[in-house]
MARDODO-544062 format. One record per residue (C-alpha): residue number from 1; residue in three letters; x, y, z. Coordinates in Angstrom, 3 decimals. Layout:
BEGIN
node num NUM, residu ala, u X, v Y, w Z
...
END
This chain:
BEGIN
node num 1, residu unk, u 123.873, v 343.430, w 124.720
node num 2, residu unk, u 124.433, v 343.890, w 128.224
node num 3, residu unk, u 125.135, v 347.540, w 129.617
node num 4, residu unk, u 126.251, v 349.111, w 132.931
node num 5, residu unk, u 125.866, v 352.739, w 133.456
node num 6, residu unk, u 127.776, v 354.167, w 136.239
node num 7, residu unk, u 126.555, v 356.820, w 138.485
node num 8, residu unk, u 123.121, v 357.943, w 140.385
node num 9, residu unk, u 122.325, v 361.003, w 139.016
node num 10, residu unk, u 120.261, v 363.305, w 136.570
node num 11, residu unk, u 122.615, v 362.455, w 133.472
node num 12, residu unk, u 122.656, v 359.539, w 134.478
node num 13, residu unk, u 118.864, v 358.640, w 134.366
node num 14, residu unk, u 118.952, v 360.858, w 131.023
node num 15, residu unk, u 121.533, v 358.165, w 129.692
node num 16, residu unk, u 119.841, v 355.301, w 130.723
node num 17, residu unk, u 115.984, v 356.688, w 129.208
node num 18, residu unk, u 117.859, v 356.922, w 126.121
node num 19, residu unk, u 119.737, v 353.820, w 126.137
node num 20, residu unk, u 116.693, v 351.993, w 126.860
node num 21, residu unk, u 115.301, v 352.901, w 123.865
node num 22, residu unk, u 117.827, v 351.246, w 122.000
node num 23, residu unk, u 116.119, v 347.351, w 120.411
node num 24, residu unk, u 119.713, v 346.110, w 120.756
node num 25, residu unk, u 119.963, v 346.077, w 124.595
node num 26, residu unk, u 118.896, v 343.383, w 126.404
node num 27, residu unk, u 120.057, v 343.969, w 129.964
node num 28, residu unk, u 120.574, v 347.653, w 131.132
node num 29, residu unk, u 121.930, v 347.980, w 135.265
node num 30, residu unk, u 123.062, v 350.867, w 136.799
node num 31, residu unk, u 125.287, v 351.599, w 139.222
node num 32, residu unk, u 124.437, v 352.686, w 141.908
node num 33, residu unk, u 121.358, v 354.103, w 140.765
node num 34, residu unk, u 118.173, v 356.088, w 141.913
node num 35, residu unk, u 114.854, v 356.080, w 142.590
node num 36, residu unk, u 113.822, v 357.574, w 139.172
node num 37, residu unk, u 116.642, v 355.395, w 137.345
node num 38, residu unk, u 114.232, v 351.846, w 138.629
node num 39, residu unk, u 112.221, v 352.393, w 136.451
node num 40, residu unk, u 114.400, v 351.812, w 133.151
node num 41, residu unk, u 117.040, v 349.814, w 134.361
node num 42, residu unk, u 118.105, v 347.200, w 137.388
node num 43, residu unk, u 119.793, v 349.354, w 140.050
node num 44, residu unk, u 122.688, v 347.977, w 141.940
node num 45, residu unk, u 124.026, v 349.277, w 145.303
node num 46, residu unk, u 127.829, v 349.811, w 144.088
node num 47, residu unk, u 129.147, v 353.109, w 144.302
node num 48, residu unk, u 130.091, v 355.171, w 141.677
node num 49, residu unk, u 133.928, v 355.629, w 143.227
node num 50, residu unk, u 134.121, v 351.856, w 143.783
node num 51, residu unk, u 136.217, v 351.049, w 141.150
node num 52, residu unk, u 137.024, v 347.531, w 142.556
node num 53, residu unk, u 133.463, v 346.471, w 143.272
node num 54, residu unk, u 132.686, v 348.125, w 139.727
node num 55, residu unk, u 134.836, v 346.124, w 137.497
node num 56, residu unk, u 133.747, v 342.925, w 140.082
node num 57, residu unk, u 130.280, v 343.268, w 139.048
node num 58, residu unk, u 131.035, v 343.968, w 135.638
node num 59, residu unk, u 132.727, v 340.632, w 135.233
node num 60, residu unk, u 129.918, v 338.666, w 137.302
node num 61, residu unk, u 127.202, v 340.205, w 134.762
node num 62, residu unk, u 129.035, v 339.748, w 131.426
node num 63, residu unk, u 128.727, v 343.230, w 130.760
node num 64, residu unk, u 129.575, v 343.965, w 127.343
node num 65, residu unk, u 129.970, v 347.634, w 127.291
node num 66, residu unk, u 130.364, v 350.426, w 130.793
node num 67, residu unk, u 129.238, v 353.784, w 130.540
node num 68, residu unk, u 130.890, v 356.178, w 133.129
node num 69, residu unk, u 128.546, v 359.459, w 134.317
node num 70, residu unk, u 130.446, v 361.102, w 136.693
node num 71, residu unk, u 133.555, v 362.442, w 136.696
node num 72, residu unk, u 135.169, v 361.451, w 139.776
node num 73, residu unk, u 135.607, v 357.640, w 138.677
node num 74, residu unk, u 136.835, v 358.517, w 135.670
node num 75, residu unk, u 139.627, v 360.679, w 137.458
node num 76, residu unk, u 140.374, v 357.493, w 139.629
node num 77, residu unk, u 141.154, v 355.613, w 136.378
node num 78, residu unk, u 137.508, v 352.931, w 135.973
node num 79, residu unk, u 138.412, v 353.171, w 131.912
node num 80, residu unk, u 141.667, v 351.640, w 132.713
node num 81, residu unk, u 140.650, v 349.639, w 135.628
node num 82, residu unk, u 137.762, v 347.950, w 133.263
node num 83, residu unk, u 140.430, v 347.576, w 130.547
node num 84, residu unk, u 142.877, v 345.713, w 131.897
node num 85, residu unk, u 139.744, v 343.558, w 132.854
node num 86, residu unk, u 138.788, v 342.986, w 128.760
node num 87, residu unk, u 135.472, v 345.105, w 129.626
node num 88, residu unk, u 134.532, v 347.902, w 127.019
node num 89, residu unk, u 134.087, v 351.638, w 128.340
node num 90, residu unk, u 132.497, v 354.798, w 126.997
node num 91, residu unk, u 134.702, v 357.284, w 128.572
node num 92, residu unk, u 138.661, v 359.092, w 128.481
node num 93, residu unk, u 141.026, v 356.859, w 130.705
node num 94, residu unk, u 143.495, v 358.603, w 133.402
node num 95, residu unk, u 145.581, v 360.618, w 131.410
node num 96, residu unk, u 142.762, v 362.495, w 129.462
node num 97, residu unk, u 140.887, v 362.696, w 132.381
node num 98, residu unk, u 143.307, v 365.337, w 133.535
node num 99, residu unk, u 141.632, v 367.729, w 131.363
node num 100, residu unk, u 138.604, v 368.199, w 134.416
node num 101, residu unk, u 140.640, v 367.094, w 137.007
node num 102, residu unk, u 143.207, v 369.734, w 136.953
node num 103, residu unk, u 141.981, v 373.396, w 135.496
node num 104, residu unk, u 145.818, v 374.073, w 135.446
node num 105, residu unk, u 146.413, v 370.678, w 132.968
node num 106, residu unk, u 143.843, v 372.210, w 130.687
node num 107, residu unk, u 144.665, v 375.769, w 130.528
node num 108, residu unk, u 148.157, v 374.844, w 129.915
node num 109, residu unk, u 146.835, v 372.354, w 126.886
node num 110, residu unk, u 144.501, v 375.417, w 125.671
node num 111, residu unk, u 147.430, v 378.146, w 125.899
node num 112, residu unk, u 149.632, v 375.373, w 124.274
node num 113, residu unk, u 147.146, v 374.795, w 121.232
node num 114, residu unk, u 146.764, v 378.127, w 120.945
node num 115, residu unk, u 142.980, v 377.723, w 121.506
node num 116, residu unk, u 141.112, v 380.961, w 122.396
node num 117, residu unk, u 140.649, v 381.416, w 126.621
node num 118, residu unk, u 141.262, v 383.984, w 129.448
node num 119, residu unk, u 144.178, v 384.332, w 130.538
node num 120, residu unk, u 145.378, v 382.970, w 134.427
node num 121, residu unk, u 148.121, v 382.406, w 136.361
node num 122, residu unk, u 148.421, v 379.585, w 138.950
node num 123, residu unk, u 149.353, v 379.425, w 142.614
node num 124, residu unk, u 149.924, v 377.560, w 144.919
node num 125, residu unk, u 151.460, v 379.041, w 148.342
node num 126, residu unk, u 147.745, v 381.200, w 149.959
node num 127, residu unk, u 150.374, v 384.141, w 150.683
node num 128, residu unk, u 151.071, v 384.999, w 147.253
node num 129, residu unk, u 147.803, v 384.280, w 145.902
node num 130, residu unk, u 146.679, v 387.143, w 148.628
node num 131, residu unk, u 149.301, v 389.248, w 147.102
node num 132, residu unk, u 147.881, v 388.998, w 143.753
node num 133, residu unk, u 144.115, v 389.668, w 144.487
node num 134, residu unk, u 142.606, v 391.689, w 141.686
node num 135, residu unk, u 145.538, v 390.730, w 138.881
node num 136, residu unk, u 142.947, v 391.024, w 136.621
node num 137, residu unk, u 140.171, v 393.712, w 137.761
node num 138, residu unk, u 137.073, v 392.490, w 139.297
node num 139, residu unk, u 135.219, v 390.135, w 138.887
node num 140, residu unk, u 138.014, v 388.083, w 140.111
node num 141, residu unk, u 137.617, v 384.594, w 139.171
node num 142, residu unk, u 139.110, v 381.884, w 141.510
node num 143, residu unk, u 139.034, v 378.154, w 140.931
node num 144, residu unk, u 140.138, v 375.298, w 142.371
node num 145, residu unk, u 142.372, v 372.736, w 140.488
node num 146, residu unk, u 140.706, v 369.883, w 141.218
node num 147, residu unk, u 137.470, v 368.470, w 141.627
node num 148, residu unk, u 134.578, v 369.998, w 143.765
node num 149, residu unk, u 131.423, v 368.760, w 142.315
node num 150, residu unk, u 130.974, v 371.722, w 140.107
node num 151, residu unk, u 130.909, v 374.299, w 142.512
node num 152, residu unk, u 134.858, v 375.255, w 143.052
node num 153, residu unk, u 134.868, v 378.288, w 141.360
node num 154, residu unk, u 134.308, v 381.524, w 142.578
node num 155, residu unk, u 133.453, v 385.199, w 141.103
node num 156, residu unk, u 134.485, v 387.711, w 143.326
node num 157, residu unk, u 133.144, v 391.453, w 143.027
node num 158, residu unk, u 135.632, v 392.719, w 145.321
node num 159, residu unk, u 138.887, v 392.509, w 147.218
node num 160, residu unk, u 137.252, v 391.516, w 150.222
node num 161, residu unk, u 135.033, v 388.826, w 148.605
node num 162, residu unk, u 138.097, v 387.391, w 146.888
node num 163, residu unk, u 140.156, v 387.404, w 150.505
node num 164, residu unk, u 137.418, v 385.573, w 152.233
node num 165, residu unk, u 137.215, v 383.130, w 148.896
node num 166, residu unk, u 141.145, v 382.567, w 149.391
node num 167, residu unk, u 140.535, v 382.255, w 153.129
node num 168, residu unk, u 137.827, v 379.518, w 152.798
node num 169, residu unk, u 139.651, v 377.911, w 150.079
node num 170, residu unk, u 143.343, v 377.335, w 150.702
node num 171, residu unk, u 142.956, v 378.227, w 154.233
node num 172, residu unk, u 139.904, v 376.160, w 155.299
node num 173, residu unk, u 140.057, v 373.582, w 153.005
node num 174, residu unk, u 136.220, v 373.762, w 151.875
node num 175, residu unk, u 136.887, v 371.520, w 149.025
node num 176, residu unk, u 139.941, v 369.622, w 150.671
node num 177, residu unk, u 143.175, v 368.908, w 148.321
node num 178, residu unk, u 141.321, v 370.105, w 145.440
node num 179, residu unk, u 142.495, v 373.888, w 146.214
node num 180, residu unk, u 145.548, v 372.736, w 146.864
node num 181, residu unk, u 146.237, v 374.744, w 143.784
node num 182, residu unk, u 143.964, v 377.524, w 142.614
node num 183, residu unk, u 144.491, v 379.087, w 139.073
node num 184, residu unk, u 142.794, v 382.788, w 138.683
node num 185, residu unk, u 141.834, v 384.259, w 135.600
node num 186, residu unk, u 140.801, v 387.038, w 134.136
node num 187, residu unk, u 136.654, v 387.499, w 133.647
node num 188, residu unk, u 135.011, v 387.012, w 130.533
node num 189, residu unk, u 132.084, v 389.226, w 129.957
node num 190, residu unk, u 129.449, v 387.620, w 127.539
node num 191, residu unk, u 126.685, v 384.930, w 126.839
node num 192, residu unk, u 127.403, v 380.989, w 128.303
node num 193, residu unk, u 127.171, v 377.712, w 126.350
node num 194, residu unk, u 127.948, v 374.321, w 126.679
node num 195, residu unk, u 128.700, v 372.399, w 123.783
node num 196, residu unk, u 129.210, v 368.602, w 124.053
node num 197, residu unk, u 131.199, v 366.608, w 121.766
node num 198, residu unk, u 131.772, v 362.997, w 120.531
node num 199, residu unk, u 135.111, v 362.291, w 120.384
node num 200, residu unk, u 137.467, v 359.446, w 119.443
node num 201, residu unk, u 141.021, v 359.115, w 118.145
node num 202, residu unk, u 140.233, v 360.994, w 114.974
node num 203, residu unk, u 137.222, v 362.324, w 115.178
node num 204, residu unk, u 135.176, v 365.550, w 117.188
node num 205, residu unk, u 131.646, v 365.853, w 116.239
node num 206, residu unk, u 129.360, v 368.574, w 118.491
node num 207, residu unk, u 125.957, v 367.599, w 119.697
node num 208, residu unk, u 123.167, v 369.812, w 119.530
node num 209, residu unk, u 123.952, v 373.441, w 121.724
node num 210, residu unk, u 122.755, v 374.310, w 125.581
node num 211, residu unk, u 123.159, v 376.798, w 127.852
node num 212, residu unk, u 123.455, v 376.329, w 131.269
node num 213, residu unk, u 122.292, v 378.679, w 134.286
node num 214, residu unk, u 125.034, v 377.896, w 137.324
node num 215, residu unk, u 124.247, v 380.405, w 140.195
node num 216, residu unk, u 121.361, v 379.287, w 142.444
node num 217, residu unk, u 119.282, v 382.656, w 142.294
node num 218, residu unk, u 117.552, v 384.097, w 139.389
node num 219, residu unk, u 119.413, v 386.487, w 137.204
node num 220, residu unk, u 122.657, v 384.786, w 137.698
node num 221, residu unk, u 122.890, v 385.571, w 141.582
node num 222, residu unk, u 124.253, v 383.553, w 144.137
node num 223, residu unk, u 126.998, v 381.040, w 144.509
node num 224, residu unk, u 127.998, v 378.406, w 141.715
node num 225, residu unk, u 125.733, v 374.918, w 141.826
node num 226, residu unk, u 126.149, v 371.819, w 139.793
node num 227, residu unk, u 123.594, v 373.525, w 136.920
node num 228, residu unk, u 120.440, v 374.575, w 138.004
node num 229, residu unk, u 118.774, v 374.348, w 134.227
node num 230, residu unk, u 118.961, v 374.158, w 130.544
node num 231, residu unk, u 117.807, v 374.665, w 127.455
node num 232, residu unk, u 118.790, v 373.198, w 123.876
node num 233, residu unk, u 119.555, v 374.345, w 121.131
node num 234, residu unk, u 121.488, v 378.213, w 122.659
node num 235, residu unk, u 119.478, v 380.777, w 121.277
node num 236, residu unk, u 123.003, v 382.292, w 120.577
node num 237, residu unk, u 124.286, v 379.697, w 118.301
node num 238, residu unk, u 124.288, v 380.677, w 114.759
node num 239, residu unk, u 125.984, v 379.264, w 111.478
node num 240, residu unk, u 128.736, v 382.069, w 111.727
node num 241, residu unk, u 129.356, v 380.818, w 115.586
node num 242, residu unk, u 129.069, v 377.539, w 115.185
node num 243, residu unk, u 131.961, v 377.368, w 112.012
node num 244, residu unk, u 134.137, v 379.706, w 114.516
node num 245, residu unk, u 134.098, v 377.128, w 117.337
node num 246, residu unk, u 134.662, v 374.294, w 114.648
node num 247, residu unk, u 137.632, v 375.960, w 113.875
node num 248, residu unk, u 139.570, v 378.001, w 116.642
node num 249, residu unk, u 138.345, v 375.234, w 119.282
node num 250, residu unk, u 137.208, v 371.813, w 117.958
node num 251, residu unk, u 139.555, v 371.280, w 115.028
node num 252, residu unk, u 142.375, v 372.425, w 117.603
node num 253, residu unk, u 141.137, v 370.701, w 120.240
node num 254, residu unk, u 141.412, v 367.286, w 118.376
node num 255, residu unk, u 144.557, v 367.933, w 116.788
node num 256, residu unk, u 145.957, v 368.846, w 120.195
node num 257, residu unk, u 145.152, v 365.675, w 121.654
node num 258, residu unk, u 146.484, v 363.495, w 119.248
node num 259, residu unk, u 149.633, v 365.667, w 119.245
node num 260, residu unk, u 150.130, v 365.471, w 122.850
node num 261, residu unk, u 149.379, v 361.596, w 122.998
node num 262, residu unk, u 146.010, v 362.089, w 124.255
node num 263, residu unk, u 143.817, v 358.733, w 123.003
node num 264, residu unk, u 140.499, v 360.304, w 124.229
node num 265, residu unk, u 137.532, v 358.349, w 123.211
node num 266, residu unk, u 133.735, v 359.412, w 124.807
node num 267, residu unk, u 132.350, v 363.118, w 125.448
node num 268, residu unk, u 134.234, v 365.793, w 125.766
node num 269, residu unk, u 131.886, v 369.249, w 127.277
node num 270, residu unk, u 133.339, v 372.349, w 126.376
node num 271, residu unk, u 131.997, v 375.555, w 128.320
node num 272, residu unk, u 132.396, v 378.629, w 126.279
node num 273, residu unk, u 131.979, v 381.775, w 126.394
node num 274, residu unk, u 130.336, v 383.970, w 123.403
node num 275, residu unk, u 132.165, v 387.041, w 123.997
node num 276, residu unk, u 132.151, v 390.240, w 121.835
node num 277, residu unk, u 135.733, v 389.287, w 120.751
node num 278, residu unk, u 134.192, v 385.323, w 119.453
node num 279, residu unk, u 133.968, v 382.180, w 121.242
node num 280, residu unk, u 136.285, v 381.655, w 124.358
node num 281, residu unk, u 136.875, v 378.368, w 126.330
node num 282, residu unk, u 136.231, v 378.431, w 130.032
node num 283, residu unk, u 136.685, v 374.966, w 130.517
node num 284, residu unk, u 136.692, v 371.201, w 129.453
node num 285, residu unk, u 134.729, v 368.530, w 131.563
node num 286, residu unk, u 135.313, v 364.698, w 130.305
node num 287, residu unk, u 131.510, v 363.594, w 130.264
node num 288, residu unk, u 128.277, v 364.507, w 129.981
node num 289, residu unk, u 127.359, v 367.720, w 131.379
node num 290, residu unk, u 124.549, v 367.797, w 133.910
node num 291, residu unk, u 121.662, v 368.727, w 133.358
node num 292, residu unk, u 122.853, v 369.716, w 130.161
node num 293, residu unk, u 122.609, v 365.949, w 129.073
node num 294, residu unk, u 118.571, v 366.336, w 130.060
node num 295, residu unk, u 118.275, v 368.620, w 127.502
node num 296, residu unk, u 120.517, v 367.356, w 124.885
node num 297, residu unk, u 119.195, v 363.637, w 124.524
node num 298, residu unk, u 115.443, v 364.613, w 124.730
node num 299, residu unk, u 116.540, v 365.749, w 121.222
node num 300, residu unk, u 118.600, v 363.022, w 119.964
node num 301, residu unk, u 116.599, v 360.931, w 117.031
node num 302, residu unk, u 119.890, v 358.190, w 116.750
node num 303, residu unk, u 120.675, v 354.748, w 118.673
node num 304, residu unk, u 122.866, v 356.548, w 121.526
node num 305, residu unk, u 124.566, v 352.583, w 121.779
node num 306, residu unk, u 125.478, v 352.712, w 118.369
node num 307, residu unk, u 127.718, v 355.772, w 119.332
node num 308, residu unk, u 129.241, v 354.971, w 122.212
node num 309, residu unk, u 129.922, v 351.892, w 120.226
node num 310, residu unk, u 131.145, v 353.714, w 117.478
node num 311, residu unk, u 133.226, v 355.801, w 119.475
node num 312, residu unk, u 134.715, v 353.248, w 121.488
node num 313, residu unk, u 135.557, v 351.099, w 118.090
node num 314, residu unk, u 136.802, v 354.552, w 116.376
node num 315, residu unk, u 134.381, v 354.810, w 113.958
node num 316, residu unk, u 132.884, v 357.667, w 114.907
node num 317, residu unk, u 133.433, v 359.361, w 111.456
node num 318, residu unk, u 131.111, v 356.722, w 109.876
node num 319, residu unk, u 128.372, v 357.231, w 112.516
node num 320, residu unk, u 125.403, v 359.489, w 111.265
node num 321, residu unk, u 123.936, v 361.237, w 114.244
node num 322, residu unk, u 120.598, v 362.620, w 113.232
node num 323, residu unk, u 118.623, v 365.095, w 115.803
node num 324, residu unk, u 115.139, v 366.519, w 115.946
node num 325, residu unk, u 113.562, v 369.914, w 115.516
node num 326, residu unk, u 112.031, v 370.121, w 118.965
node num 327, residu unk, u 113.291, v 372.905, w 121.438
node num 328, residu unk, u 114.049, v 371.163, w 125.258
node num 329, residu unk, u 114.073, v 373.159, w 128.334
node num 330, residu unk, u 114.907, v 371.387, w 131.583
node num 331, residu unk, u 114.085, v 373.012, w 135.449
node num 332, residu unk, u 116.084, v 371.507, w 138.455
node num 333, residu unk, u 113.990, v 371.745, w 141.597
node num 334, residu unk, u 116.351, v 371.525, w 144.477
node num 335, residu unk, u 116.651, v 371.445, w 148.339
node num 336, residu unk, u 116.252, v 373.931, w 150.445
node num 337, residu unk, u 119.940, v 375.013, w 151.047
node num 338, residu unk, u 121.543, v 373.920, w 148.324
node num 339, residu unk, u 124.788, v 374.271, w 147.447
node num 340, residu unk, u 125.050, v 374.375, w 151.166
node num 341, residu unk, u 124.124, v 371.820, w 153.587
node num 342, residu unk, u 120.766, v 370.548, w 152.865
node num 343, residu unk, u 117.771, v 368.077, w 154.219
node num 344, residu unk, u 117.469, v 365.027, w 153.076
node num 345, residu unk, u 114.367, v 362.208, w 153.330
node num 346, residu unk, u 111.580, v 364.787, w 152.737
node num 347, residu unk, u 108.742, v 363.245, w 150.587
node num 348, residu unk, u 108.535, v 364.233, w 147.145
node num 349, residu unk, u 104.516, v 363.981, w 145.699
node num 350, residu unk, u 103.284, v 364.975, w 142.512
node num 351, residu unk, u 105.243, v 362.736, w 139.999
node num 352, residu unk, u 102.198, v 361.073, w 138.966
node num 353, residu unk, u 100.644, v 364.377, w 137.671
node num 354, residu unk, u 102.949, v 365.823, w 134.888
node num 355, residu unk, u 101.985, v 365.735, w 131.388
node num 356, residu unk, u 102.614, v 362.259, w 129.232
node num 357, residu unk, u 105.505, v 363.902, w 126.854
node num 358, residu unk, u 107.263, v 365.204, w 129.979
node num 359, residu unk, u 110.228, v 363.407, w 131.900
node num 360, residu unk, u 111.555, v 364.273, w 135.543
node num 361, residu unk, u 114.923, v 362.562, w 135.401
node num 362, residu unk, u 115.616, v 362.000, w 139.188
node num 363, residu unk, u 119.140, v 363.677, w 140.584
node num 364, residu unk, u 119.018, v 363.377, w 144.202
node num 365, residu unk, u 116.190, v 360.562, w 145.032
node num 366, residu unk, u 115.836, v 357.556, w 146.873
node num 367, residu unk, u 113.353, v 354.982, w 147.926
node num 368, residu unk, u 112.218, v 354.884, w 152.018
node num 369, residu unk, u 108.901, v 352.915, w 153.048
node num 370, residu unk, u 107.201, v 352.862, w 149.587
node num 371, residu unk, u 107.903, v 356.732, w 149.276
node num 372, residu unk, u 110.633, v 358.595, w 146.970
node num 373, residu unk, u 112.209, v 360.578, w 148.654
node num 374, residu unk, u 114.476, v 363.638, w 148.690
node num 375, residu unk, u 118.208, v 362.815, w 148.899
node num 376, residu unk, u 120.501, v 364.841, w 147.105
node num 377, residu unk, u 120.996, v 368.717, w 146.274
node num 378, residu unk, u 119.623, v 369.081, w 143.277
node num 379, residu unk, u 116.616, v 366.518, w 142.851
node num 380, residu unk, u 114.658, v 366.586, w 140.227
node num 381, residu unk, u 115.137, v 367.612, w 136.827
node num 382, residu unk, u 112.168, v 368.230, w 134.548
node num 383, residu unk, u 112.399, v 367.933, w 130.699
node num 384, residu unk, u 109.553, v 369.367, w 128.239
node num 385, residu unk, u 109.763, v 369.465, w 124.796
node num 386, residu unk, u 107.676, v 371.915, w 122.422
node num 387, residu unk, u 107.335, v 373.340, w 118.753
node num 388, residu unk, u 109.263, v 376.258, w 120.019
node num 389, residu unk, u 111.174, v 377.197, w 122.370
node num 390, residu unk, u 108.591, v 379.062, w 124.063
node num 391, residu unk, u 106.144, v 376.405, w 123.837
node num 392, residu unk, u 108.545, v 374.143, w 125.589
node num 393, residu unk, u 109.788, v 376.907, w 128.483
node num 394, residu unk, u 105.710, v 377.477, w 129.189
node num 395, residu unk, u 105.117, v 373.342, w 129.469
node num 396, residu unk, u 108.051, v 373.345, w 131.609
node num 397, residu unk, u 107.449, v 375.228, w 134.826
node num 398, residu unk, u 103.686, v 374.021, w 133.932
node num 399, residu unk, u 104.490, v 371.021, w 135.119
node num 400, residu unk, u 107.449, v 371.910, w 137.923
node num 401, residu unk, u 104.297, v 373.414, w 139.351
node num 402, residu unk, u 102.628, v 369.981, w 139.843
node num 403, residu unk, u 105.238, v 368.224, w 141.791
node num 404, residu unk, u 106.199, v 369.261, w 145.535
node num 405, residu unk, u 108.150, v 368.676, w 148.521
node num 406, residu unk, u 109.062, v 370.625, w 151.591
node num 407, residu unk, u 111.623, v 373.285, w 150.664
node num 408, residu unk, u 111.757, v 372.922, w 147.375
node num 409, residu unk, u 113.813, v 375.781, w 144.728
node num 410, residu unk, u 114.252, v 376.235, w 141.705
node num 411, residu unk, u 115.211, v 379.228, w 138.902
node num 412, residu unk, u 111.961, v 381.129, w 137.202
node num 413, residu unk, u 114.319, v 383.119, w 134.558
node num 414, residu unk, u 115.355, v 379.309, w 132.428
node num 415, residu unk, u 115.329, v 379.325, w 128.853
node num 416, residu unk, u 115.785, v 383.427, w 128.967
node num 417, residu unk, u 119.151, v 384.682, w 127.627
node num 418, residu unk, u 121.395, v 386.007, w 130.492
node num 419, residu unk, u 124.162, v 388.140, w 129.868
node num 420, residu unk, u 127.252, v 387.950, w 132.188
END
């Protein structure tokens, strides 16, 4: 089989290591690819949001099955793009898409389902949001609708924090149309986890647990990044939590789609909240999460083809997904910066030097003059695998230690609970 993975990023190198080790591909590509993503499959300069040049290049290869990374393409509608072509795609079309890009579209599917979440209101006119600062308390949480590369959302501690986030937002446009509409809601206090799920038309099936660290600082300071670590599985998962998310959110969550027409077919990430009051949704994504993916497939003993195949066929209830006993932890060195403007094109040295069993998937890398170099936010992700979860957190920053470039940061405090 021929397969084309879309994107040029740290799940996206995770997906392609593990698709690699599938014996039934014979051609992987990737589009467009990084530095760390050459090594397991044949990059291609097309850009993730070129949906025409996509589907071109997925005709010219014979590609027999896509696999979209990020979410932005899938937003633009590449499932149904591809489709209308004949081509095979791992990933929700248009419609379903709706459930990242617009936090309004899924709150209003999660209060319709009756699935457990804080409560919000939406707005969009900047006056009356103003009027409404502190509805509920601080922290006052403030997102943007749409899409901002995982950083529109805001936790203000005060009144004047929450102005200035209104201000920047809706005023000067930091993340363009996709404040256009903001939706506030109240704060949950608790534990974070991500839990990603297989879905097709009739099916829901969780992978293995992670939690995810989002501020940039240690101790959950900072401003929101794209993820800047994980672990799997969430030291808070146990067989009491995990049958209360199978049944106040998953078994809703399914039966919600197909009630409301939703035919979604690939992953579906669900970030919860353990709360004292149970498990709370604080939002859907419709893909991989990253770098919870880094974490999650490091574990997976199954064919990952055979279940995007599955999943795309709608078999997914006759797919046995089988994972090991090994505890992952995963450390994102990034540039100095980040999630601000950063540098880019500093040299990155030390890949050469980490332990066999570990794997840097490559986020923000490119090749210049026989170099990789540094050309994203977050960079680097490194994956280690132990016995215990311990043993995996120490081989971990072991090895972060080993590789270097100008400016580089990253979070001590992974793989330690966090309480928000």
């Amino acid at each position: 089989m021929k397969v084309l993975v879309v994107g040029g990023g740290g799940r996206e190198h995770a997906i392609a290591w593990k698709l690699k080790q599938s014996p039934r591909i014979t051609k992987l590509y990737c589009a467009p690819g990084n530095a760390g993503i050459a090594d397991v499959a044949e990059c291609v300069a097309v850009g993730a949001e070129d949906i025409e040049g996509l589907c071109k290049l997925a005709v010219e290869k014979e590609i027999d099955l896509v696999v979209v990374g990020p979410e932005v393409p899938l937003s633009m509608g590449i499932v149904d793009a591809m489709n209308e072509k004949g081509i095979r795609v791992f990933g929700p079309n248009a419609k379903c898409a709706q459930l990242e890009g617009s936090k309004a579209f899924t709150k209003a599917f999660l209060a319709r389902h009756d699935i457990p979440t804080a409560g919000y209101q939406e707005f969009t006119e900047k006056e009356e949001l103003l009027k409404a600062v502190g509805i509920y308390g601080y922290p006052m949480v403030i997102k943007a609708d749409g899409l901002a590369a995982g950083k529109g959302v805001v936790i203000a501690e005060n009144e004047e924090d929450a102005v200035k986030a209104i201000e920047e937002m809706m005023g000067d446009k930091i993340f363009g149309s996709a404040a256009d509409k903001i939706v506030v809601e109240e704060y949950l206090s608790g534990i974070e986890a991500s839990m990603l799920c297989f879905v097709d038309h009739n099916t829901i099936v969780p992978m293995e647990s992670a939690q995810d660290y989002k501020r940039i600082f240690d101790g959950d300071k900072g401003p929101n990044t794209g993820g800047m670590g994980t672990y799997s599985p969430s030291l808070v998962f146990n067989d009491e939590l995990q049958e209360r998310i199978r049944t106040e959110i998953l078994e809703p969550t399914l039966a919600g789609f197909q009630k409301d027409g939703l035919d979604f077919q690939g992953v579906l990430f669900i970030g919860l909240m353990i709360t004292d009051n149970g498990p709370k949704v604080i939002e859907f994504n419709n893909r991989f999460g990253d770098p919870e993916t880094q974490s999650v497939l490091a574990r997976l003993d199954s064919d990952l083809l055979d279940i995007f195949e599955a999943v795309v066929d709608n078999k997914l209830a006759e797919q046995e997904i089988k994972w090991g006993e090994r505890r992952a932890v995963t450390v994102v060195l990034a540039s100095e910066g980040y999630p601000g403007s950063y540098p880019k094109g500093r040299e990155i040295t030390g890949l050469g030097d980490v332990d066999e069993d570990i794997v840097v998937f490559h986020a923000g890398t490119k090749f210049a003059d026989d170099k990789i170099v540094t050309a994203g936010g977050r960079v680097l992700c490194v994956t280690a695998t132990g016995a215990t979860h311990d043993e995996a957190r120490a081989k971990a920053f072991a090895n972060v230690e080993r590789i270097h470039f100008e400016g580089a940061q990253y979070r001590r405090d992974i793989g330690l609970i966090n309480k928000h």
